[in-house]
N, CA and C atoms as a LAMMPS dump frame, in Angstrom:
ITEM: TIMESTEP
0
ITEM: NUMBER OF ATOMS
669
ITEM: BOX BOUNDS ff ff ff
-5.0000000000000000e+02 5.0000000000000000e+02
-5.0000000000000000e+02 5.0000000000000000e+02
-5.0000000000000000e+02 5.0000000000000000e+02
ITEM: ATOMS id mol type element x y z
1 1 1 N 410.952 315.414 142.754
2 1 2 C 412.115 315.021 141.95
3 1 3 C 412.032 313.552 141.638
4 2 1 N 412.297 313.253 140.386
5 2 2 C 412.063 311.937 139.965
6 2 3 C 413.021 310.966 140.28
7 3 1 N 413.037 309.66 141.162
8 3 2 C 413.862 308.886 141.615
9 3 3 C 414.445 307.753 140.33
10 4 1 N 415.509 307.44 140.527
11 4 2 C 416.469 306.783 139.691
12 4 3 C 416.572 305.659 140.105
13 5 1 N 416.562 304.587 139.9
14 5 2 C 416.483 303.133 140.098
15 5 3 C 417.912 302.886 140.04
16 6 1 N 418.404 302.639 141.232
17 6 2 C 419.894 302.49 141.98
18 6 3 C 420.127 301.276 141.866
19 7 1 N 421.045 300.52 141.282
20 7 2 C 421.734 299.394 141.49
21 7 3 C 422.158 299.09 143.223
22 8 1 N 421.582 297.561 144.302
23 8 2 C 421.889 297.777 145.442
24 8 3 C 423.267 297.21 145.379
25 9 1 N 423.941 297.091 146.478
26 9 2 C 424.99 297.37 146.904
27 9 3 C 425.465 296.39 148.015
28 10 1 N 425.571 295.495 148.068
29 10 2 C 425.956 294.986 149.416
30 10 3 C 426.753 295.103 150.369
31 11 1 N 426.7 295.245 151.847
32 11 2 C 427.621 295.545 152.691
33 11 3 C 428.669 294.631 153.279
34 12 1 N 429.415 294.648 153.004
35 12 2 C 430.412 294.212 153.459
36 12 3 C 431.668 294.563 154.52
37 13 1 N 431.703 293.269 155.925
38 13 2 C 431.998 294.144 156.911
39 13 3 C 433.465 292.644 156.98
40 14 1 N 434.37 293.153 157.69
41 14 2 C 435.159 292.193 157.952
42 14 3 C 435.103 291.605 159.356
43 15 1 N 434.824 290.383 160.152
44 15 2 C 434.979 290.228 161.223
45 15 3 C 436.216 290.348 161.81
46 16 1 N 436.39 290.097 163.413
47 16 2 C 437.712 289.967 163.832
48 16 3 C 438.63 289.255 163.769
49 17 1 N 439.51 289.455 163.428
50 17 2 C 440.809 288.417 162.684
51 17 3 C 442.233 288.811 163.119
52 18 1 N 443.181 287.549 163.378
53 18 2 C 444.568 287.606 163.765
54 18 3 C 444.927 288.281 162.876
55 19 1 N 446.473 289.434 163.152
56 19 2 C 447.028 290.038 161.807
57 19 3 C 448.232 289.872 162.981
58 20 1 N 449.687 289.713 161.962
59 20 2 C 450.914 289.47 162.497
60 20 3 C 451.204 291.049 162.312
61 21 1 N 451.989 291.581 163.422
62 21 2 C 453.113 291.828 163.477
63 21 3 C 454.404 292.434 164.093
64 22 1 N 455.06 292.888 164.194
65 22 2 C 456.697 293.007 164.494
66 22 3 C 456.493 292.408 166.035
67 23 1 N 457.416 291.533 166.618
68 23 2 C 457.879 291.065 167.644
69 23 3 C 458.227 292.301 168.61
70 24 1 N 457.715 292.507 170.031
71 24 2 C 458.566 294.018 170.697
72 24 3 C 458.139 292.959 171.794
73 25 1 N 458.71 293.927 172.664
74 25 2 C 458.221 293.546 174.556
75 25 3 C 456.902 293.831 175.329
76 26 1 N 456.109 294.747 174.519
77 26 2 C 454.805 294.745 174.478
78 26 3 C 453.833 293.502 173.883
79 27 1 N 454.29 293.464 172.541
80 27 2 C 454.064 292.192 171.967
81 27 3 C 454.794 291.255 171.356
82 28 1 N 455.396 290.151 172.786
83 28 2 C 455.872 288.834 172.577
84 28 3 C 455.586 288.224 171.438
85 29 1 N 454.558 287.485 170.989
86 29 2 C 453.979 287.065 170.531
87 29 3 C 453.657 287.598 168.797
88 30 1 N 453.401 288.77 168.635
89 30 2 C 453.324 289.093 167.388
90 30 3 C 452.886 288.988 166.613
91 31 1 N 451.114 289.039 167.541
92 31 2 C 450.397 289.18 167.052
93 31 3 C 449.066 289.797 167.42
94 32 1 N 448.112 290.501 166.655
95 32 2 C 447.128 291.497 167.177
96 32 3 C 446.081 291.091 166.781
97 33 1 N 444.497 291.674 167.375
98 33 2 C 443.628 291.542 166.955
99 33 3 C 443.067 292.544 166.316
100 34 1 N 442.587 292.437 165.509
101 34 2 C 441.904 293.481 164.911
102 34 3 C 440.25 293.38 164.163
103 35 1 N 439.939 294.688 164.664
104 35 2 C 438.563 294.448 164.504
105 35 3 C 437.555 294.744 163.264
106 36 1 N 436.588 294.644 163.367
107 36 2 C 435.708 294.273 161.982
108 36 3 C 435.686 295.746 161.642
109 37 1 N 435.944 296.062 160.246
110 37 2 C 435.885 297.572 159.748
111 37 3 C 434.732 297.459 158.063
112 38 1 N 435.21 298.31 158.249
113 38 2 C 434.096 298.577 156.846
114 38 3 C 435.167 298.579 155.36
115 39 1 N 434.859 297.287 154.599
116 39 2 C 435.73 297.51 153.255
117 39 3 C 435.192 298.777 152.488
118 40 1 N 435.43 298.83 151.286
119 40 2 C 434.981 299.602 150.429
120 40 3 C 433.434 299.694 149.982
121 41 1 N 432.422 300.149 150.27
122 41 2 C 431.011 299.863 150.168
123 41 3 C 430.493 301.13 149.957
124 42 1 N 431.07 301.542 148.855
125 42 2 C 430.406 302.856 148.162
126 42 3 C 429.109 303.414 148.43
127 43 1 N 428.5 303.985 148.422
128 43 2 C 427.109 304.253 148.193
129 43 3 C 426.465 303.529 149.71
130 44 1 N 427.124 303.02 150.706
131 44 2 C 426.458 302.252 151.777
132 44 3 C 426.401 303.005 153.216
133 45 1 N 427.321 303.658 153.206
134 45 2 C 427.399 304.384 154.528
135 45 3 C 428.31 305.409 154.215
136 46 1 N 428.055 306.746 155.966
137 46 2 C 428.634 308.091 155.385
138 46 3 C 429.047 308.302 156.896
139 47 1 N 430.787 309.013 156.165
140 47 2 C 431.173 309.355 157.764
141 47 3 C 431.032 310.839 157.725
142 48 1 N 431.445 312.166 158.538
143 48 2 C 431.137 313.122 158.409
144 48 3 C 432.177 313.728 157.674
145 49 1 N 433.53 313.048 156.8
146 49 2 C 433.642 314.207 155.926
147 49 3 C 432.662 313.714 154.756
148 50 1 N 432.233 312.741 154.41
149 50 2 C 431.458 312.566 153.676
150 50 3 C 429.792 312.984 153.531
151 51 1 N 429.722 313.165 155.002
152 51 2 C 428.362 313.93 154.977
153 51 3 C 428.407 315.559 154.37
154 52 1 N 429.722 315.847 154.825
155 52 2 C 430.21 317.785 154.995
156 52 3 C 430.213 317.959 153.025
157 53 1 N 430.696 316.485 152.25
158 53 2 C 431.225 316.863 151.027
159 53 3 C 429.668 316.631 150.051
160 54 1 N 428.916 315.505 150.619
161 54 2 C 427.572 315.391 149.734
162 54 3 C 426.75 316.598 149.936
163 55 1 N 426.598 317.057 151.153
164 55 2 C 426.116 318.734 151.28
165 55 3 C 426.762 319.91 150.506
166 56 1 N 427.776 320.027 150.365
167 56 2 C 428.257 320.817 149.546
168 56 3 C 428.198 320.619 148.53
169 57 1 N 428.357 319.908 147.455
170 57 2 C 428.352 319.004 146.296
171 57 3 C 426.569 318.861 145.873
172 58 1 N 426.019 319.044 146.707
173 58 2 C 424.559 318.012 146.117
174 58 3 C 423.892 319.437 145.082
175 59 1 N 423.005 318.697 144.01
176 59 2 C 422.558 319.582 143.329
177 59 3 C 421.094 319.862 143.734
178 60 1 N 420.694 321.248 144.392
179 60 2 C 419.8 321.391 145.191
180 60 3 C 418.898 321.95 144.034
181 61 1 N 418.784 321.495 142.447
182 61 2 C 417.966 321.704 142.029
183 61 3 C 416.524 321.159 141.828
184 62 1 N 415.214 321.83 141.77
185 62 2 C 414.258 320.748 142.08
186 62 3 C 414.36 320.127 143.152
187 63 1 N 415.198 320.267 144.359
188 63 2 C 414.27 319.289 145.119
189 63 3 C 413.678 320.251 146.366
190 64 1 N 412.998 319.21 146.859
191 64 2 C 411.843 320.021 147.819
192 64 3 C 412.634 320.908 149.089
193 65 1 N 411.861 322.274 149.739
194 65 2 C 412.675 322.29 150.666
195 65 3 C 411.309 322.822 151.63
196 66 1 N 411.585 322.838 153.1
197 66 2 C 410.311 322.744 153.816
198 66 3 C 409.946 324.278 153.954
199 67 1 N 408.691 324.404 154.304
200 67 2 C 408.621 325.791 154.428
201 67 3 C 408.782 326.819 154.948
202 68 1 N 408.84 328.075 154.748
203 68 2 C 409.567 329.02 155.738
204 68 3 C 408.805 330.246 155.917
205 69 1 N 409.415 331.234 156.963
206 69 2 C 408.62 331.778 157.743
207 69 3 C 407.322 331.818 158.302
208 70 1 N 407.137 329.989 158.959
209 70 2 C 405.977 329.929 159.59
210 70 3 C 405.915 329.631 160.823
211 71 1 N 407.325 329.128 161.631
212 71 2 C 407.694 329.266 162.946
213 71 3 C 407.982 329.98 163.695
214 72 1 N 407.863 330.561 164.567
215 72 2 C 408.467 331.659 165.3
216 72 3 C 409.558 331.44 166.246
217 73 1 N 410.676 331.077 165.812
218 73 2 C 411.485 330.555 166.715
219 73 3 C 413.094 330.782 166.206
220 74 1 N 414.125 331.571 167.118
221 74 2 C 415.105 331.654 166.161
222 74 3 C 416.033 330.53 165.945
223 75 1 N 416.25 331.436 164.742
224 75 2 C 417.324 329.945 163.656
225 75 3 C 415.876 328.917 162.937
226 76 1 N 414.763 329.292 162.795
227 76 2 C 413.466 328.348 162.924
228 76 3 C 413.9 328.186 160.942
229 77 1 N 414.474 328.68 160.525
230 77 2 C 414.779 328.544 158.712
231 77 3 C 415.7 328.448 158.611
232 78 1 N 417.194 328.511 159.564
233 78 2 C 418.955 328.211 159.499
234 78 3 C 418.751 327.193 158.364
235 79 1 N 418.031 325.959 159.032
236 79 2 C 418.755 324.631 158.416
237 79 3 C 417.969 323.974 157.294
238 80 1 N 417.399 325.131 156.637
239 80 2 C 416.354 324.269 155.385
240 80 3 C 417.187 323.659 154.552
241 81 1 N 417.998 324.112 153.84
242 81 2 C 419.1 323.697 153.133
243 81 3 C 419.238 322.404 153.402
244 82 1 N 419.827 322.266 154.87
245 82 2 C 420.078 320.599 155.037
246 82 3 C 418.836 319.679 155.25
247 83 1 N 417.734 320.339 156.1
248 83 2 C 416.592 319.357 155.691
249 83 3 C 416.419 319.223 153.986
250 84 1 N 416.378 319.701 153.429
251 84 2 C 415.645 319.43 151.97
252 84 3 C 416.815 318.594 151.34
253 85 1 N 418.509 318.838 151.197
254 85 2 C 419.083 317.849 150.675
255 85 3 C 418.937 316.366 151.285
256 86 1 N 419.217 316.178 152.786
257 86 2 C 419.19 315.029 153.202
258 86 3 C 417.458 314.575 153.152
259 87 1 N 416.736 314.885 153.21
260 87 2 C 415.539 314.44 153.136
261 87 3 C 415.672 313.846 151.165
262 88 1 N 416.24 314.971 150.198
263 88 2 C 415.648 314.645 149.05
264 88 3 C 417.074 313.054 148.759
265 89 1 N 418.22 312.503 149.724
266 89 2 C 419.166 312.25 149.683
267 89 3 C 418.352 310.967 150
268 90 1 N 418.092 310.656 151.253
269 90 2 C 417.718 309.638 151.543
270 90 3 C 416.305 308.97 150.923
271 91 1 N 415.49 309.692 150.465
272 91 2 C 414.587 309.741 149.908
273 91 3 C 414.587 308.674 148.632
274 92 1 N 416.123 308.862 147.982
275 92 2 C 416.64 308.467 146.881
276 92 3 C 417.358 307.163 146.882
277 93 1 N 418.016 307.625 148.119
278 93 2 C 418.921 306.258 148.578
279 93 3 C 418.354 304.856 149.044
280 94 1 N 417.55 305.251 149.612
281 94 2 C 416.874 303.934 150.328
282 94 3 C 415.025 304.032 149.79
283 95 1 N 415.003 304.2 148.494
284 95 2 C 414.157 304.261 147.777
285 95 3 C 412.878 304.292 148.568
286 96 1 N 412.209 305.379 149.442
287 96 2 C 411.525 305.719 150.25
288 96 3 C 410.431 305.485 149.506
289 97 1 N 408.65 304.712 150.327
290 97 2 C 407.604 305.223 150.081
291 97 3 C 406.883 304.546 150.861
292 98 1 N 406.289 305.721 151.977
293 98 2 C 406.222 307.388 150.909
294 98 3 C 407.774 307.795 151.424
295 99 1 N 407.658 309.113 150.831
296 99 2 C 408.809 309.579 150.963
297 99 3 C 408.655 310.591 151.97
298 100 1 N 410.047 310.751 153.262
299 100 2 C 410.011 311.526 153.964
300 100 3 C 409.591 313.096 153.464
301 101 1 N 408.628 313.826 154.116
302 101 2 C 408.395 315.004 153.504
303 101 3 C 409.057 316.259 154.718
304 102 1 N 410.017 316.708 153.653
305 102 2 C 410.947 318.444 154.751
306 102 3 C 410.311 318.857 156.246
307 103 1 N 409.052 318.752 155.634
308 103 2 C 408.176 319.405 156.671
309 103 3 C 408.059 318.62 157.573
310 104 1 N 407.963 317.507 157.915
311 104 2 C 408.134 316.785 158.996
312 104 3 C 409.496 316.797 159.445
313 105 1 N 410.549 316.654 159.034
314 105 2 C 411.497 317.135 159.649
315 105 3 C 411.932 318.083 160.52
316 106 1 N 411.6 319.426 159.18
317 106 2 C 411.286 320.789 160.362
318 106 3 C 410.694 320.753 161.446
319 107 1 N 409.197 319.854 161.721
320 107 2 C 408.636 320.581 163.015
321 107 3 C 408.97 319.322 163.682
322 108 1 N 409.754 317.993 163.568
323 108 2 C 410.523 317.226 164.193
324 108 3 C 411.819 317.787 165.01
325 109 1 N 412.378 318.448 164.171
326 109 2 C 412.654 319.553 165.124
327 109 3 C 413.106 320.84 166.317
328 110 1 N 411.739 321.327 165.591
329 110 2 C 411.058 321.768 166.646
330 110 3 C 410.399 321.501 167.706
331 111 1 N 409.792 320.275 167.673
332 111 2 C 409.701 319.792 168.869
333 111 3 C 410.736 319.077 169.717
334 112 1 N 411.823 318.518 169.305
335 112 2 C 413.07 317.93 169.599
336 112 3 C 414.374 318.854 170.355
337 113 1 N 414.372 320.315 169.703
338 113 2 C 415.063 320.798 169.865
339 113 3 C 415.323 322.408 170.285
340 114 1 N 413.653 322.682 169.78
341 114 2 C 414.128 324.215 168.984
342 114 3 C 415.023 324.817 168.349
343 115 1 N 415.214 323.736 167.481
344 115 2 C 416.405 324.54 166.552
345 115 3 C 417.758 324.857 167.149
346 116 1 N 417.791 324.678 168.564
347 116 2 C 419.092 324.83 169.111
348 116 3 C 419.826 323.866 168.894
349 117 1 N 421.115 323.716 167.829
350 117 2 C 422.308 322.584 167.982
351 117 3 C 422.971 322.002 169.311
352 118 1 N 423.374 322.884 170.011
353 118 2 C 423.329 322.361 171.159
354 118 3 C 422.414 322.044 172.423
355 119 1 N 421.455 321.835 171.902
356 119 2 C 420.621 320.712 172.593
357 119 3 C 420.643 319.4 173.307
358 120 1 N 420.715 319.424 174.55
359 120 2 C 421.482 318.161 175.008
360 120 3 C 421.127 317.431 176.274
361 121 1 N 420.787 316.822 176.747
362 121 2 C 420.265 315.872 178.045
363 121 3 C 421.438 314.629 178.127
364 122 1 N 420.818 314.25 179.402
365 122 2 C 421.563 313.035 179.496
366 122 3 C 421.817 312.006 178.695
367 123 1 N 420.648 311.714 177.196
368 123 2 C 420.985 311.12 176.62
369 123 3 C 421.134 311.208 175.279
370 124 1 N 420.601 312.601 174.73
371 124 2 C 420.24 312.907 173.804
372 124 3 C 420.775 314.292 173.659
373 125 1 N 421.443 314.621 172.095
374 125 2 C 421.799 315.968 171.94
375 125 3 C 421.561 316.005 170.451
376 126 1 N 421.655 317.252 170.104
377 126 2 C 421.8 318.253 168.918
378 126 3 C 420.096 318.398 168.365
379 127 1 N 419.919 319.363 167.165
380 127 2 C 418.522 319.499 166.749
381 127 3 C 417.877 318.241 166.404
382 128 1 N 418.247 316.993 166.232
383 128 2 C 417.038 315.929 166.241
384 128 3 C 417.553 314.881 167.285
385 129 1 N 417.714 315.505 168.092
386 129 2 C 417.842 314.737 169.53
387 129 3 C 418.375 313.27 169.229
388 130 1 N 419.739 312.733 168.496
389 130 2 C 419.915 311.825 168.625
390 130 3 C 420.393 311.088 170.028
391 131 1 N 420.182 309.978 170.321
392 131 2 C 420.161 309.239 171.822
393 131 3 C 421.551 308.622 171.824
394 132 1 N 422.087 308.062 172.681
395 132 2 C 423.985 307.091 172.971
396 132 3 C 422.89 305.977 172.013
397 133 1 N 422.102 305.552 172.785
398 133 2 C 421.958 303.843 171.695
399 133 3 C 421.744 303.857 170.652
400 134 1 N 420.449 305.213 169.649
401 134 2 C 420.06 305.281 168.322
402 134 3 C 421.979 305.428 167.757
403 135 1 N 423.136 306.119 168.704
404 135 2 C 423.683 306.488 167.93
405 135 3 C 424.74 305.158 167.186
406 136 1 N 425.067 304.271 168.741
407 136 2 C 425.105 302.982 168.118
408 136 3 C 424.486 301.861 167.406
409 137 1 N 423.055 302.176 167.674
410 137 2 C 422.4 301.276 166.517
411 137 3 C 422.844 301.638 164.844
412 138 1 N 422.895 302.819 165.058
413 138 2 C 422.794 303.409 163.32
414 138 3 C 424.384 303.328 162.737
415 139 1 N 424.855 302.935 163.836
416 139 2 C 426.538 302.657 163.148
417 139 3 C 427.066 300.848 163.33
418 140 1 N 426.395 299.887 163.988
419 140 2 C 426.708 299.007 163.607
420 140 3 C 426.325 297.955 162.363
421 141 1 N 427.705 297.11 161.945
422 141 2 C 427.188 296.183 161.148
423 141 3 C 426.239 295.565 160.617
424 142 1 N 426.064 295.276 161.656
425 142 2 C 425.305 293.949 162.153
426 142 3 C 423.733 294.138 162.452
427 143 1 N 423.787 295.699 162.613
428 143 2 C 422.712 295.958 163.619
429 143 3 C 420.858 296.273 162.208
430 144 1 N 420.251 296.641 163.006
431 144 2 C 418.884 296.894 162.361
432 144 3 C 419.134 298.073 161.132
433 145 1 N 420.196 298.805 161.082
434 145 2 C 420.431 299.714 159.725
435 145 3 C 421.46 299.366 159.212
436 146 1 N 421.737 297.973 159.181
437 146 2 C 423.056 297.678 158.399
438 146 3 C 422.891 297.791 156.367
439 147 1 N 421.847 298.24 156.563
440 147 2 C 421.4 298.425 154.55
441 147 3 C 422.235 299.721 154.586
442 148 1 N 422.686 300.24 155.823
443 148 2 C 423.068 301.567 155.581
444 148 3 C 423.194 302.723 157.081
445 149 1 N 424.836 302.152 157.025
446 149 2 C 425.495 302.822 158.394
447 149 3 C 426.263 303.946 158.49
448 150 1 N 426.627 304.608 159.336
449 150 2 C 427.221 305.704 159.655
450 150 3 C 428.42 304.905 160.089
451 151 1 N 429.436 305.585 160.362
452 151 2 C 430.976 305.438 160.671
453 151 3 C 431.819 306.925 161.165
454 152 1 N 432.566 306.219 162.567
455 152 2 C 433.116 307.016 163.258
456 152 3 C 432.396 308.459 163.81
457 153 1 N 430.936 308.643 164.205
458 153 2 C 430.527 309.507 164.639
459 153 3 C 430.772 309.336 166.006
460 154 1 N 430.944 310.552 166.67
461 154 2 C 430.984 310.763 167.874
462 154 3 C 429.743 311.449 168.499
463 155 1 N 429.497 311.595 169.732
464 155 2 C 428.34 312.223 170.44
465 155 3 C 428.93 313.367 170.364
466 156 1 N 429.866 314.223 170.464
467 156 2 C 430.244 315.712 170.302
468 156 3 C 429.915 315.923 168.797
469 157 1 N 429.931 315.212 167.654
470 157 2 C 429.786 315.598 166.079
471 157 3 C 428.349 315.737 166.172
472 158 1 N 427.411 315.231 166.9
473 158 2 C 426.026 315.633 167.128
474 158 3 C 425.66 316.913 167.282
475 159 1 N 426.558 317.942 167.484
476 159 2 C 426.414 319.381 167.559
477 159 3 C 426.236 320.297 166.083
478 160 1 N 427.189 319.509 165.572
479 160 2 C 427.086 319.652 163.921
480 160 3 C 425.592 319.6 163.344
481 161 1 N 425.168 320.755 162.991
482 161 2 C 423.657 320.379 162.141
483 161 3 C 423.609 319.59 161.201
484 162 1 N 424.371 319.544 160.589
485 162 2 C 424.613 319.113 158.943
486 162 3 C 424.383 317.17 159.733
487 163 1 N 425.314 316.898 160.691
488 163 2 C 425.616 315.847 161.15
489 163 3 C 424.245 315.328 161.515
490 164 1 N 423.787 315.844 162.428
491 164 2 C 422.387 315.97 163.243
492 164 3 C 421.401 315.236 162.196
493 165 1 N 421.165 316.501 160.913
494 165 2 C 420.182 316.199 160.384
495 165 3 C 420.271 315.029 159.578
496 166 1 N 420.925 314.662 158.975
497 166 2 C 421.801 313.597 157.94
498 166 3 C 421.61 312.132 158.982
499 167 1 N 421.491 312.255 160.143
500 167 2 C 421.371 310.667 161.336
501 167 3 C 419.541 310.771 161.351
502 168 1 N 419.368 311.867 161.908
503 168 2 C 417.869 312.337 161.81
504 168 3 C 416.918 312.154 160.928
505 169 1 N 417.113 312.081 159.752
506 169 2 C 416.52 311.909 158.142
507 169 3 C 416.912 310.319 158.675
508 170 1 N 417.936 309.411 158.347
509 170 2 C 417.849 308.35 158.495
510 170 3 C 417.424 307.212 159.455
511 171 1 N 417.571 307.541 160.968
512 171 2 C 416.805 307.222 161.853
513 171 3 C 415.233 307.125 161.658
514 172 1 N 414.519 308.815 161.104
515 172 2 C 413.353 308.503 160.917
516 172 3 C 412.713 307.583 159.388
517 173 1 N 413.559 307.424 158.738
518 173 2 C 413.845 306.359 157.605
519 173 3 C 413.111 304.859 158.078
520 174 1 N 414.335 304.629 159.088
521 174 2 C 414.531 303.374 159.821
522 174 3 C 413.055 303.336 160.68
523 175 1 N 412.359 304.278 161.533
524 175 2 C 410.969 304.011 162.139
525 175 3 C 409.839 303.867 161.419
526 176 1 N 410.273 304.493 159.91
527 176 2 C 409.056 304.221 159.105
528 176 3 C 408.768 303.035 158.65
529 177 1 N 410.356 302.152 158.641
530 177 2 C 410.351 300.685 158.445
531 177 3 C 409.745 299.562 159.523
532 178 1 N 410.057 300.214 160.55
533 178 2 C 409.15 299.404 161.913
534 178 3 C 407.856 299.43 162.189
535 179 1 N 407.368 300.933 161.704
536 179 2 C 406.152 300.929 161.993
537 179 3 C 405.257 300.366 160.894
538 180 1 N 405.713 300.204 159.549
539 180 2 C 405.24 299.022 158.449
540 180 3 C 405.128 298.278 159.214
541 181 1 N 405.937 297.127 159.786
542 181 2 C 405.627 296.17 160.791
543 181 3 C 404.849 296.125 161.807
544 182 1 N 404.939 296.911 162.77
545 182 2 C 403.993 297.289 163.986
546 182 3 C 402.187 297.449 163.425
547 183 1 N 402.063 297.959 162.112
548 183 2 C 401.041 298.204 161.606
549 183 3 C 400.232 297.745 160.9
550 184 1 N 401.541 296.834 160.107
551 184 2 C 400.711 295.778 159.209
552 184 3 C 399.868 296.543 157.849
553 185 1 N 400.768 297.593 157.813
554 185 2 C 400.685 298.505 156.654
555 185 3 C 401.165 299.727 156.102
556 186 1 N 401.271 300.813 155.699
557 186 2 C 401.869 301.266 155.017
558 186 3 C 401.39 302.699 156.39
559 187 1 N 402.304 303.337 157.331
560 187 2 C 402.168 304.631 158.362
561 187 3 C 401.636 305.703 157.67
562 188 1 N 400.911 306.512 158.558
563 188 2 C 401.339 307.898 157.763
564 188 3 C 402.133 308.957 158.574
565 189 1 N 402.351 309.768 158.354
566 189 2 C 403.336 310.665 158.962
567 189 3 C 403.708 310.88 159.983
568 190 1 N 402.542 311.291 160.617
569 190 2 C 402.54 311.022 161.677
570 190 3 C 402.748 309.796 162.523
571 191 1 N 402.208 308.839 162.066
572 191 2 C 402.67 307.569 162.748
573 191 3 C 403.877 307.221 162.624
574 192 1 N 404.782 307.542 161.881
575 192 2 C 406.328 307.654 161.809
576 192 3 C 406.772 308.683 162.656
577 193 1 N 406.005 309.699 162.876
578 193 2 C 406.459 310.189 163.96
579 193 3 C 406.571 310.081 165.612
580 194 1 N 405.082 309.393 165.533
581 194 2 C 405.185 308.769 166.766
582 194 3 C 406.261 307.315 166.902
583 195 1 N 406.783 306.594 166.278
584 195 2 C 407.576 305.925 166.195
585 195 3 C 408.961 306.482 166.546
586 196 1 N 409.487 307.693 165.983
587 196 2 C 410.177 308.173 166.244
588 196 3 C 410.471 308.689 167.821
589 197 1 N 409.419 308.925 167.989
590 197 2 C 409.416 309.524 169.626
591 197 3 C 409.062 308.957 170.513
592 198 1 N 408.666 307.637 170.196
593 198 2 C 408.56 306.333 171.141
594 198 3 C 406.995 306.098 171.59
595 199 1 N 406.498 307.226 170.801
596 199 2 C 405.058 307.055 171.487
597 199 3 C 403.834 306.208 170.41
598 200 1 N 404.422 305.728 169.263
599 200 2 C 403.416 304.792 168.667
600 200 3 C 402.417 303.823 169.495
601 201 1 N 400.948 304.03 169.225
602 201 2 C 400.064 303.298 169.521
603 201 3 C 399.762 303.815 171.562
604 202 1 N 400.669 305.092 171.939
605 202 2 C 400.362 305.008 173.246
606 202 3 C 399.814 305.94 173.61
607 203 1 N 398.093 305.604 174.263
608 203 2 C 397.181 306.674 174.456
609 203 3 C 397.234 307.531 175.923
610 204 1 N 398.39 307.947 176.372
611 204 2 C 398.786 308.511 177.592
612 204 3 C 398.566 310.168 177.543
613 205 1 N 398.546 310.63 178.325
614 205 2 C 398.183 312.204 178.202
615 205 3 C 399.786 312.938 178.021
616 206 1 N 401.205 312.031 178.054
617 206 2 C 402.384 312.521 177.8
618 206 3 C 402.551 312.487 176.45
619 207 1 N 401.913 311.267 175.956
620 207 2 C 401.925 310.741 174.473
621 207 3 C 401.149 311.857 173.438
622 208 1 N 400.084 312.221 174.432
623 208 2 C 399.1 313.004 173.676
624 208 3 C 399.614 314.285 173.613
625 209 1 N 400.694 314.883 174.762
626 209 2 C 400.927 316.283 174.293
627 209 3 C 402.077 316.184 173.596
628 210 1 N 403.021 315.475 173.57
629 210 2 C 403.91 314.659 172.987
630 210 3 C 403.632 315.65 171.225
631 211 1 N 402.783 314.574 171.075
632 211 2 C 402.13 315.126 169.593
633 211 3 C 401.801 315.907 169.203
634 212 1 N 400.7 316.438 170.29
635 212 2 C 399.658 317.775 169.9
636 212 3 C 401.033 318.916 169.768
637 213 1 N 401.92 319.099 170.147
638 213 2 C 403.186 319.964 169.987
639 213 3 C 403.679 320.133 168.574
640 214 1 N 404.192 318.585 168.21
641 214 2 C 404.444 318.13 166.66
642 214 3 C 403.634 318.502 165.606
643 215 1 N 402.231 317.876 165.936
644 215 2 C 400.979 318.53 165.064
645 215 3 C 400.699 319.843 164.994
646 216 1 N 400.856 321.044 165.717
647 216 2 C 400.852 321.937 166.025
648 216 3 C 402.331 322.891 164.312
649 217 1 N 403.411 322.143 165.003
650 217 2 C 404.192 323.018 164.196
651 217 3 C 404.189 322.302 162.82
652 218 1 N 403.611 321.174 162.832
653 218 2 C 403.723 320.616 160.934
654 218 3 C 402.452 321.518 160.731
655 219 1 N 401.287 321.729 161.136
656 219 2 C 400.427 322.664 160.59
657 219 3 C 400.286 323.596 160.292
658 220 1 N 401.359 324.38 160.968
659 220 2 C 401.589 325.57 160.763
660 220 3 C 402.226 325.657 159.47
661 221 1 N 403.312 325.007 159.085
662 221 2 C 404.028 324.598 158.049
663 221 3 C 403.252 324.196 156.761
664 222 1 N 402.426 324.086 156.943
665 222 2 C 401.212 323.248 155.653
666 222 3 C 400.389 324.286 155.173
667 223 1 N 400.315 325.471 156.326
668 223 2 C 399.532 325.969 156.073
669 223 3 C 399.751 327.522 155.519
């Protein structure tokens, strides 16, 4: 699908600032703090009714969707739908290249999750295993995805696929941008994937099955 040259957008966040008001016995004084929120920044960040309404809404014509019946795993095709919009979404948005391809998503995963939404460890839940810190990195200001944040997600909305995949697509967005750096050139897929899973550049036999798992179900998918 042919990408459209987007006017950017700047983010704009408000810091913390005095706001007056009404005098009570709670507050003498009468006055509060209040904290840095997000003005109006269209096109910059998505909370989940906004994720629930661009999924419904998006025109799933032409764009890519990953392939199917090549996993054996149930629910292994539930969520093509949402891989292929948010993949062809972000793809667009944050003018990707290369561009995330479905299929890495899918067997991202699958190795992440099995397709089970409720998927969950101590630190990490739903089908792309988002973590407590990725989930605050990807929602602050300030922070390393401030070109483009999430708002008001909770670790229970991580159960949500739609939710899941939509942080998931963008997270792995965000590693493809690090590992440009780490690399000193342009990743390939895999190396965004290992970025993703923490194992870039590490030749360990955890690292190695790590992958050989990943590689395993994108091939299947290709093939």
């Amino acid at each position: 699908m042919a990408l459209k040259a987007k006017k950017k957008v700047k983010v704009v966040s408000v810091k913390e600032h005095v706001r007056k008001v009404p005098v009570s016995i709670k507050n003498p004084k009468g006055v509060t703090i209040v904290d840095k929120h997000l003005r109006h920044i269209d096109g910059q960040f998505l909370d989940q009714e906004m994720i629930e309404k661009i999924f419904k809404e998006y025109d799933k014509k032409d764009i890519i969707y990953p392939a199917s019946e090549k996993i054996k795993f149930p629910n292994a095709d539930k969520f093509d739908d949402l891989i292929a919009v948010w993949c062809d979404y972000f793809n667009e948005k944050l003018s990707l290249n290369p561009k995330i391809d479905p299929d890495m998503i899918k067997a991202l995963v699958a190795t992440e999750s099995g397709f089970n939404p409720w998927a969950k460890n101590k630190i990490a839940q739903g089908l792309t295993q988002i973590t407590k810190d990725t989930l605050k990195i990807i929602q602050d200001l300030d922070g390393e995805t401030k070109d483009f944040v999430f708002k008001g997600i909770k670790r229970k909305d991580l159960n949500d696929p739609n939710v899941s995949i939509a942080l998931g697509v963008r997270w792995l967005a965000q590693k493809q941008k690090l590992a440009y750096g780490k690399l000193n050139r342009a990743p390939t897929s895999d190396e965004v994937v290992m970025m993703y899973k923490g194992v870039l550049k590490d030749k360990s036999p955890r690292a190695t099955r790590i992958m050989k798992d990943y590689r395993d179900f994108y091939e299947k998918l290709k093939n």
